[in-house]
C-alpha positions as CSV (number, residue, x, y, z in Angstrom):
1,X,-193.0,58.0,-48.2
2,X,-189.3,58.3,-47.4
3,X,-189.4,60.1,-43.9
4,X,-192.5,58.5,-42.4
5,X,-191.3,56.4,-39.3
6,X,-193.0,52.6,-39.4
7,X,-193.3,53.0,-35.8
8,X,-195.5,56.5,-36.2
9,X,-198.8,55.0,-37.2
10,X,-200.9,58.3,-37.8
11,X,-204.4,56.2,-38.9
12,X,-203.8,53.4,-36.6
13,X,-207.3,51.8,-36.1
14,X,-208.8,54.5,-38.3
15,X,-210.9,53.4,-41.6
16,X,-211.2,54.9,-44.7
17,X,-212.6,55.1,-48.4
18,X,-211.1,56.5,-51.3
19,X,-212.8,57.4,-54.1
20,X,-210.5,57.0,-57.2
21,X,-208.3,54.8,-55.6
22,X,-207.0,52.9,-58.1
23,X,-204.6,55.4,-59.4
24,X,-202.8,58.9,-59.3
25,X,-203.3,60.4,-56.2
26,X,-205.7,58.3,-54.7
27,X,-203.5,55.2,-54.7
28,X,-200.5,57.2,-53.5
29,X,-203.1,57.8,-50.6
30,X,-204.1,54.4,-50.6
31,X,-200.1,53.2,-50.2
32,X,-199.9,55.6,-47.5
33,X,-202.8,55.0,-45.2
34,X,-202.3,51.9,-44.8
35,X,-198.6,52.3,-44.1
36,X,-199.7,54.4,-41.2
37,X,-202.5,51.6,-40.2
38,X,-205.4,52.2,-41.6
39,X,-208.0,49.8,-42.7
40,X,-208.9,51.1,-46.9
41,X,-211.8,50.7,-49.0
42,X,-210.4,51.7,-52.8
43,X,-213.8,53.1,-54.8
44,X,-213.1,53.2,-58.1
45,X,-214.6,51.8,-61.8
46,X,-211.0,50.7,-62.6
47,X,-211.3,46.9,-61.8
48,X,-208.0,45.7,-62.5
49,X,-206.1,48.7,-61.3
50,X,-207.9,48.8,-58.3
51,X,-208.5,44.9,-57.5
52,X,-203.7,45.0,-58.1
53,X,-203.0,47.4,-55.9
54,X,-205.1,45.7,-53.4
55,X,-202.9,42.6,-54.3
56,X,-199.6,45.1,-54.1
57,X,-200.7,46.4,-50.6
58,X,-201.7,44.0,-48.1
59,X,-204.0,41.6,-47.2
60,X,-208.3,41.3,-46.9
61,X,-208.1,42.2,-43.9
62,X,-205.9,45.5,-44.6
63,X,-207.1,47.2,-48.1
64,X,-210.5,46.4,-50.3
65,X,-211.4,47.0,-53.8
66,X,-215.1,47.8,-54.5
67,X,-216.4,48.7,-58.1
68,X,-217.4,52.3,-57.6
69,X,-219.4,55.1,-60.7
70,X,-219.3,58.6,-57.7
71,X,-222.0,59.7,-60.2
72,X,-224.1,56.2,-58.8
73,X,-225.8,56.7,-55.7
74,X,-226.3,53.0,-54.9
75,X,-222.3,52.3,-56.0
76,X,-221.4,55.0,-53.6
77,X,-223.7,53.7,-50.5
78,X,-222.2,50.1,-51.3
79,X,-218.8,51.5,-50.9
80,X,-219.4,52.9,-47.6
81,X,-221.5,50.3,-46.3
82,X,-218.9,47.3,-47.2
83,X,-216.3,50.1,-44.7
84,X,-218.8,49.4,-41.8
85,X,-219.7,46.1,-42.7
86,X,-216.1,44.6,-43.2
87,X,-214.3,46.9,-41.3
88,X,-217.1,48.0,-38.8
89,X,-217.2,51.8,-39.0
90,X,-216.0,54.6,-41.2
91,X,-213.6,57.4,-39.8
92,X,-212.3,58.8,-42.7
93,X,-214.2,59.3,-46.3
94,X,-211.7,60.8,-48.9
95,X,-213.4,62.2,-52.2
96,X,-211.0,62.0,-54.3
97,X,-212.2,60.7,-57.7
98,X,-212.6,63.8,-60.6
99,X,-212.2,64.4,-64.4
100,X,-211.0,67.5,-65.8
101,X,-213.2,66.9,-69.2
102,X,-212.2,68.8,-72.6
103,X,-209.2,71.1,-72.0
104,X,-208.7,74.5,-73.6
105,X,-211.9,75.0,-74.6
106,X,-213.3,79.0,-75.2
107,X,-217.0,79.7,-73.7
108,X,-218.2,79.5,-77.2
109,X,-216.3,75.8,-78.0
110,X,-217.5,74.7,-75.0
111,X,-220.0,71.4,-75.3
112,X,-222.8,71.6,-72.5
113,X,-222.5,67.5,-72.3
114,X,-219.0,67.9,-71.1
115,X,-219.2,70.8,-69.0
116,X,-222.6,68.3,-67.3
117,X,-219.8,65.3,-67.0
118,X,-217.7,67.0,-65.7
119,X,-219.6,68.4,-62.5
120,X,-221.4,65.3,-62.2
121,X,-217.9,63.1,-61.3
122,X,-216.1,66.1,-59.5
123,X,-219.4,67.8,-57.5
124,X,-222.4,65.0,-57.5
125,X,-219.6,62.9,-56.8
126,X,-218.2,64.0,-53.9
127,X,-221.5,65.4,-52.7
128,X,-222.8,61.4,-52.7
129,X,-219.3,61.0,-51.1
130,X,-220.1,63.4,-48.1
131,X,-224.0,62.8,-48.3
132,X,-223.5,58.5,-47.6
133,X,-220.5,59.2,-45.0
134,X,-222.5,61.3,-42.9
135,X,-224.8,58.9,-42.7
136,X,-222.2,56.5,-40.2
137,X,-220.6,59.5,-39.1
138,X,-223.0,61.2,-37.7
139,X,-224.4,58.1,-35.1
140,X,-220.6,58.0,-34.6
141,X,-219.8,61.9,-33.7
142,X,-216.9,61.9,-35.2
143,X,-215.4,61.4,-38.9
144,X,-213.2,63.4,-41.3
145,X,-214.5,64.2,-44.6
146,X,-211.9,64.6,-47.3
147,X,-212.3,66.4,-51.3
148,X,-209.4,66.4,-53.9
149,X,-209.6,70.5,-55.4
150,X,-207.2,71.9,-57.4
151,X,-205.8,75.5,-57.5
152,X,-208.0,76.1,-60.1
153,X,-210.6,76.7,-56.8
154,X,-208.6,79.8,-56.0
155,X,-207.0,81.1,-59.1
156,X,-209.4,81.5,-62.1
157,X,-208.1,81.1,-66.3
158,X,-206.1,78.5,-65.5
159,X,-208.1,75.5,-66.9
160,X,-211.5,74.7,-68.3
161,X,-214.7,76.7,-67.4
162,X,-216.6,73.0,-65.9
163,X,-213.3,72.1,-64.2
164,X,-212.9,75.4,-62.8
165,X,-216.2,75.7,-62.1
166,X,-216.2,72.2,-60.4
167,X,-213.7,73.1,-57.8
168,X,-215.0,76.2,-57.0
169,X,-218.0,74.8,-56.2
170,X,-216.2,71.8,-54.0
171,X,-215.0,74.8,-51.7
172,X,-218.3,76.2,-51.2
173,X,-219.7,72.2,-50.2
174,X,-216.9,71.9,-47.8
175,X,-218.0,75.0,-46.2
176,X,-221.3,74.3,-45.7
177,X,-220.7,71.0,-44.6
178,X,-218.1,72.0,-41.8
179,X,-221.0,74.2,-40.9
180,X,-223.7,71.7,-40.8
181,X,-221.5,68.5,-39.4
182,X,-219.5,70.3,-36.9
183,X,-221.7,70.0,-34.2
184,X,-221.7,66.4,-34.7
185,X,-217.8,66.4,-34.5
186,X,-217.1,65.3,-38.0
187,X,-214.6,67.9,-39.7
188,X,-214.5,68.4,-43.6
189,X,-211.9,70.1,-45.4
190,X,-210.5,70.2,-49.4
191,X,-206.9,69.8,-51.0
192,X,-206.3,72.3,-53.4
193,X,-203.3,70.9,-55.2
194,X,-200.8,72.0,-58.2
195,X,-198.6,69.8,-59.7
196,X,-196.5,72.0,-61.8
197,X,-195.4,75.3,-61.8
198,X,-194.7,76.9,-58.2
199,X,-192.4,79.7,-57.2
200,X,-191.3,77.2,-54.6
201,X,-187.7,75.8,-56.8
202,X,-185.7,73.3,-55.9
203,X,-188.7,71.0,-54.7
204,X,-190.1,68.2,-57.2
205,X,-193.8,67.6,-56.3
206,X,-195.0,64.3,-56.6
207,X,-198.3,62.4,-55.9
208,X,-196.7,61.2,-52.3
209,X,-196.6,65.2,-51.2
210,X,-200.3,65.1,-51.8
211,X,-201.1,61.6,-50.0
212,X,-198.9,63.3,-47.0
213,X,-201.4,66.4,-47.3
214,X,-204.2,64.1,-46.9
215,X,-202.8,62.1,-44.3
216,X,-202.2,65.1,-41.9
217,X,-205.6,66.1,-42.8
218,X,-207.0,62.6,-42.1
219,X,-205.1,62.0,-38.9
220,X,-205.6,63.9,-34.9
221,X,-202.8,66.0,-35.6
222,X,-205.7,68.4,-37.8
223,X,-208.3,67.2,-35.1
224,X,-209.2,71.1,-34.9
225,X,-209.1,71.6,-38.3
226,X,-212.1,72.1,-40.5
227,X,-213.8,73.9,-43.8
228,X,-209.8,74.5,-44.6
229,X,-208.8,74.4,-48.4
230,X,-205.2,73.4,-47.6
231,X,-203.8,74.8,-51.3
232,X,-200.5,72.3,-52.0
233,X,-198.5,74.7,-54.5
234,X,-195.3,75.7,-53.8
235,X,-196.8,79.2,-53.7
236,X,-198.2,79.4,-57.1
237,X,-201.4,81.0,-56.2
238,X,-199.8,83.6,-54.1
239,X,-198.2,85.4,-57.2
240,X,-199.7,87.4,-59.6
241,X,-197.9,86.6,-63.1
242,X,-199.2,89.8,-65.1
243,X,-199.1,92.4,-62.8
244,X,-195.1,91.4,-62.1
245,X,-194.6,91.3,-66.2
246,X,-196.2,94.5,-66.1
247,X,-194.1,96.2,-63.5
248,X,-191.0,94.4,-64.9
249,X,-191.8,96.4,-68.7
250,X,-192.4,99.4,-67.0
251,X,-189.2,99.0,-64.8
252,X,-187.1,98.2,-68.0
253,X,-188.5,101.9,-69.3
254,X,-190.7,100.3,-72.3
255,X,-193.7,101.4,-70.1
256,X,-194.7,104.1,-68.5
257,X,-195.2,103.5,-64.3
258,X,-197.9,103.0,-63.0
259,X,-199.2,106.0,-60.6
260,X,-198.8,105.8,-56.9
């Protein structure tokens, strides 16, 4: 947070819900919106994490914990009901709670209960996120809807077939819902983040780079901003590793070039 003037309150009066608050990048958001004066509602299934931090950040009247399964309908209309009810109104619904499942798995190693988990937390999850925020927004005409991605949305290979396939299909949601909710004023837009690996050197991500992502995207400054996936990754996604290797052999005279 080093940079952020006290003074420069980007969420001041704004409220909002985190899904998978209690930890990671969701409670480096959580730290940061309420720096910058936002009322928080942390949605998570980690009781203790979640029920400390609110202890770490602030008052009752400041930051909220509220038991939260994304894949529970009736959890995730609690959480967005106890917003409006404690807070009265929602402005900002991040979706932020995902699992990456069994890593490094082939097609063929690949368990169909996993690959089902997984899209259940990361898609039904943020779909129930979207779904029960619309449902305050839209009265309201106005509200920012939030999803944690990954570059795996943009670059395939990278990780598992269900978490790839997970984030691919966040970017599509986000697209239809800035289509749908537009016209009701409410934008929705995705964080595609990386945390390791970028051409970008001399920069060491952390998880307060993402919560700044977020903020901008929750705050007016993106007020015309919407069905963006705003890709945090030093320019990893921009470079393609085997066709450099490739010219780099063929450069070096142990391959032949490749024709114009």
């Amino acid at each position: 947070m080093a940079g952020s003037s006290p003074s420069a309150k980007r969420l001041e009066g704004k409220v909002a819900v985190i899904t998978g608050g209690a930890s990671g990048i969701g409670a480096g958001t959580a730290r940061l919106f309420v720096q910058h004066g936002a009322k928080v509602i942390i949605a998570d299934v980690q009781d203790d994490l979640g029920n400390s931090l609110c202890q770490e950040l602030g008052s009752d009247e400041t930051i909220t914990f509220v038991h939260c399964d994304v894949t529970v309908d009736d959890d995730v209309c609690n959480a967005v009901d106890t917003a409006v009810s404690k807070y009265g109104k929602l402005d900002i619904m991040y979706n932020n709670a995902g699992i990456s499942g069994t890593v490094n798995k082939t097609l063929l190693e690949s368990d169909v209960e996993d690959f089902k988990s997984v899209l259940d937390v990361n898609v039904c999850g943020g779909f129930l996120g979207a779904k029960h925020a619309a449902r305050v927004m839209i009265p309201s005409k106005k509200g920012t809807i939030i999803f944690t991605s990954s570059i795996a949305s943009v670059i395939a290979g990278l990780t598992s077939h269900a978490y790839t396939a997970s984030k691919h299909a966040l970017v599509g949601l986000t697209k239809n819902l800035c289509v749908e909710l537009g016209k009701f004023g409410i934008r929705s837009m995705i964080e595609g983040i990386l945390l390791e690996a970028a051409n970008l050197k001399g920069v060491n991500i952390n998880v307060e780079d993402i919560a700044q992502a977020a903020l901008y995207l929750a705050s007016d400054e993106s007020r015309y901003v919407s069905g963006l996936n705003l890709v945090v990754d030093g320019g990893f996604s921009t470079n393609n590793p085997s066709f450099i290797n490739i010219i780099s052999t063929a450069l070096s005279g142990q391959l032949p070039m490749p024709p114009k």
